[in-house]
C-alpha positions as CSV (number, residue, x, y, z in Angstrom):
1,X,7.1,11.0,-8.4
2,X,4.4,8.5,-8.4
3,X,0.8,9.5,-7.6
4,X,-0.4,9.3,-3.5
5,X,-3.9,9.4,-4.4
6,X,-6.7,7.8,-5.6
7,X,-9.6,5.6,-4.6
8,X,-9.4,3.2,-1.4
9,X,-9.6,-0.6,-1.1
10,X,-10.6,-1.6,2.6
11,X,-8.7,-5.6,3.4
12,X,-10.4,-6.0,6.5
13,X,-8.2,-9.2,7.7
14,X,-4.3,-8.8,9.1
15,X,-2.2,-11.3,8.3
16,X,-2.3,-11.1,4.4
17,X,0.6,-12.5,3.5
18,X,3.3,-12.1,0.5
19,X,1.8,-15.4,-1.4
20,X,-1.7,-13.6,-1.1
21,X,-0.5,-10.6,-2.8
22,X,1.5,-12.2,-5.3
23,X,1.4,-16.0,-5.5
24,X,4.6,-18.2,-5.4
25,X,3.9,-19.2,-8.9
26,X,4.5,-15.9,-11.0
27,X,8.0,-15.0,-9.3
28,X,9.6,-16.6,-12.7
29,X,8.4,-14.0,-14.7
30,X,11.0,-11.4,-15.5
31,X,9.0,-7.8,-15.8
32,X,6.9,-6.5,-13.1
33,X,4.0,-5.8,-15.7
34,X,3.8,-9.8,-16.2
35,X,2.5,-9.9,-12.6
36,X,-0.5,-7.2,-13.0
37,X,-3.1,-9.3,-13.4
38,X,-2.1,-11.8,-10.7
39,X,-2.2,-9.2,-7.5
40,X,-4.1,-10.7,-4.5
41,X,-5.2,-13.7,-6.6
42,X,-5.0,-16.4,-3.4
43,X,-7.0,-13.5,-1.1
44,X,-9.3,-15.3,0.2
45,X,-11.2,-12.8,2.4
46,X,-15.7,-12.5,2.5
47,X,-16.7,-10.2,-0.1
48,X,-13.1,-9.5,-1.9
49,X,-13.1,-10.2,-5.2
50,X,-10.0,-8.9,-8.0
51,X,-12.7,-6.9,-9.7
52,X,-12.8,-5.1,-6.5
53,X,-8.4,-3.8,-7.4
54,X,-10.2,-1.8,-10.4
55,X,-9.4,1.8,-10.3
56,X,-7.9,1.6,-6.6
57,X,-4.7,3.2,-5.8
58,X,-4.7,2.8,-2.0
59,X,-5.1,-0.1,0.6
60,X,-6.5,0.3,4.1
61,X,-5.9,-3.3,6.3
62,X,-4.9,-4.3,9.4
63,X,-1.9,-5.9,11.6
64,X,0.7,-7.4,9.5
65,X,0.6,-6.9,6.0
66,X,3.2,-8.4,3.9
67,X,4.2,-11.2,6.2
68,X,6.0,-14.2,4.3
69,X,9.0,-14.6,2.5
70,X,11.0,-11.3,1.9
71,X,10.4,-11.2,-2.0
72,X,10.1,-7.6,-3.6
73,X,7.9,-8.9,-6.0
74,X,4.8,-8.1,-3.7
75,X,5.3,-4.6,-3.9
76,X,5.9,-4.5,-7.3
77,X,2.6,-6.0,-8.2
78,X,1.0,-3.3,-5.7
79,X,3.2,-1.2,-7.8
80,X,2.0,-2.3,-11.4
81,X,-1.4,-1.9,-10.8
82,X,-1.0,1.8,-9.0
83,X,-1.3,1.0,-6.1
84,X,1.5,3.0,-4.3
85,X,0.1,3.6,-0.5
86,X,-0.9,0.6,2.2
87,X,-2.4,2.0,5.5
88,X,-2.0,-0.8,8.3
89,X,-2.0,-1.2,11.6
90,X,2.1,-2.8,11.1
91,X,3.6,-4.5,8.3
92,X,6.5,-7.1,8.1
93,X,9.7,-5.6,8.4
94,X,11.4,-6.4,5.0
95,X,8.3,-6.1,3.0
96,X,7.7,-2.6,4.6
97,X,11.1,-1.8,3.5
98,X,10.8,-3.0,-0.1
99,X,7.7,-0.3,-0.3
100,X,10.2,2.0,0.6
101,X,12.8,1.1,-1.8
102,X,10.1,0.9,-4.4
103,X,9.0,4.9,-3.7
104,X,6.2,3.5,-2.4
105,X,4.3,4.3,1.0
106,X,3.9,1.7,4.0
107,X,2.1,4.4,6.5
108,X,1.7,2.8,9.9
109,X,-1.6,3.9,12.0
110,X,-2.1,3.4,15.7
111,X,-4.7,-0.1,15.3
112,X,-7.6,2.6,17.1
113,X,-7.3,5.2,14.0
114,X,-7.5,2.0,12.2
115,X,-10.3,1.0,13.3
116,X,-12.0,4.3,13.4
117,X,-11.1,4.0,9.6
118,X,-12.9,0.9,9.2
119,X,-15.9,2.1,11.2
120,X,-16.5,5.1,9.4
121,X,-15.6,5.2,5.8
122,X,-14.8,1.3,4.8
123,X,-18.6,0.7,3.0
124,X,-18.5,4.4,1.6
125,X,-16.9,5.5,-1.7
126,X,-13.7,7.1,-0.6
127,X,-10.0,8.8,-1.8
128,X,-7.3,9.3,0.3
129,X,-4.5,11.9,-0.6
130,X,-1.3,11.4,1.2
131,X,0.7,15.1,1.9
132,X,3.9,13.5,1.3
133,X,5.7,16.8,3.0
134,X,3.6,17.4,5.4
135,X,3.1,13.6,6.2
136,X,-0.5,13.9,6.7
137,X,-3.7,11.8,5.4
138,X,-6.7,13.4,4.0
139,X,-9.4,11.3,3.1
140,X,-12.9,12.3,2.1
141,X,-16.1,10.9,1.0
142,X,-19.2,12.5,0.3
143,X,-19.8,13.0,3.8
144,X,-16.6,13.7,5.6
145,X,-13.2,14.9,5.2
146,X,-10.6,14.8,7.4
147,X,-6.7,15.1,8.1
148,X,-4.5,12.0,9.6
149,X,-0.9,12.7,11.0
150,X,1.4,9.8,10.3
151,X,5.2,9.3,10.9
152,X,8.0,8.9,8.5
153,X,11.8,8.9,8.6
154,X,13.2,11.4,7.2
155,X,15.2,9.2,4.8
156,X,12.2,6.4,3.6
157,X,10.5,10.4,2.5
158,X,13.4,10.8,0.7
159,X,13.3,7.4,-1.0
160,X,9.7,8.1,-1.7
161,X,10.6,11.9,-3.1
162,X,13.3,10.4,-5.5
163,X,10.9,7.4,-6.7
164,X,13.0,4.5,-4.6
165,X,16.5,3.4,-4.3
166,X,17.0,3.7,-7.5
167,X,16.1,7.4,-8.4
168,X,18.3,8.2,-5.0
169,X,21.1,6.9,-6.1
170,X,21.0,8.3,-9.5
171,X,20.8,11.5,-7.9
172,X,23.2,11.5,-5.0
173,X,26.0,8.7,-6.6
């Protein structure tokens, strides 16, 4: 199972679209680790730079994240550089579902926990943990720590469990 922890990037901006994570011109290369150093390249948001990516494993944004063209290539380049969990507000459908298919988490929190989130912990050094049976948040920093209850069906857990698609049908085909 891949790791559901780490360090947190905060994006505040909805909106960030498929070309932002992974731009047009790198979906001819053929392995997902040809597209690592390429994630969020065209992101043009105040104060983001790529150095910020180093050593995160976790996104926090808003509304909409993924919107674009359907490609799975935008997870995978979340993917390659550990970063397995996005926490939005919404994300585009298909893009959502290629996190799913990846083993990866798209968590969906109501836009006022969001905010909350982005009120009280996005200028603070903080992890999150996701409790992948329990389907519950913890995050910390050095002065709080707390629990966040998200939903899942009961089948995208199970293609996170078995690692994606793939590792479900190995086991269950």
């Amino acid at each position: 199972m891949k790791t559901f922890s780490g360090s947190v990037l905060f994006l505040d901006r909805s909106d960030i679209n498929t070309d932002e994570i992974i731009p047009a011109k790198y979906l001819t290369e053929i392995t997902k680790e040809a597209l690592k150093p390429f994630l969020l390249e065209d992101l043009f948001l105040d104060g983001f730079s790529t150095s910020d990516l180093l050593n995160k494993a976790i996104i926090v944004t808003r509304e909409n994240f993924g919107c674009g063209s359907s490609r799975e290539h935008a997870p995978w380049a979340l993917e390659v550089n550990e970063i397995n969990v996005v926490v939005a507000e919404s994300f585009a459908r298909i893009f959502r579902q290629n996190m799913y298919n990846c083993g990866m988490f798209a968590i969906e929190l109501p836009k006022e926990t969001i905010d909350y989130l982005f009120r009280n912990y996005a200028n603070k050094k903080v992890t999150i943990s996701i409790n992948v049976d329990n389907s519950a948040i913890l995050i910390e920093s050095d002065q709080a720590s707390e629990k966040i209850a998200f939903k899942i069906g009961e089948f995208d857990k199970t293609l996170v469990k078995e690692g994606g698609w793939v590792g479900y049908a190995d086991k269950n085909y």
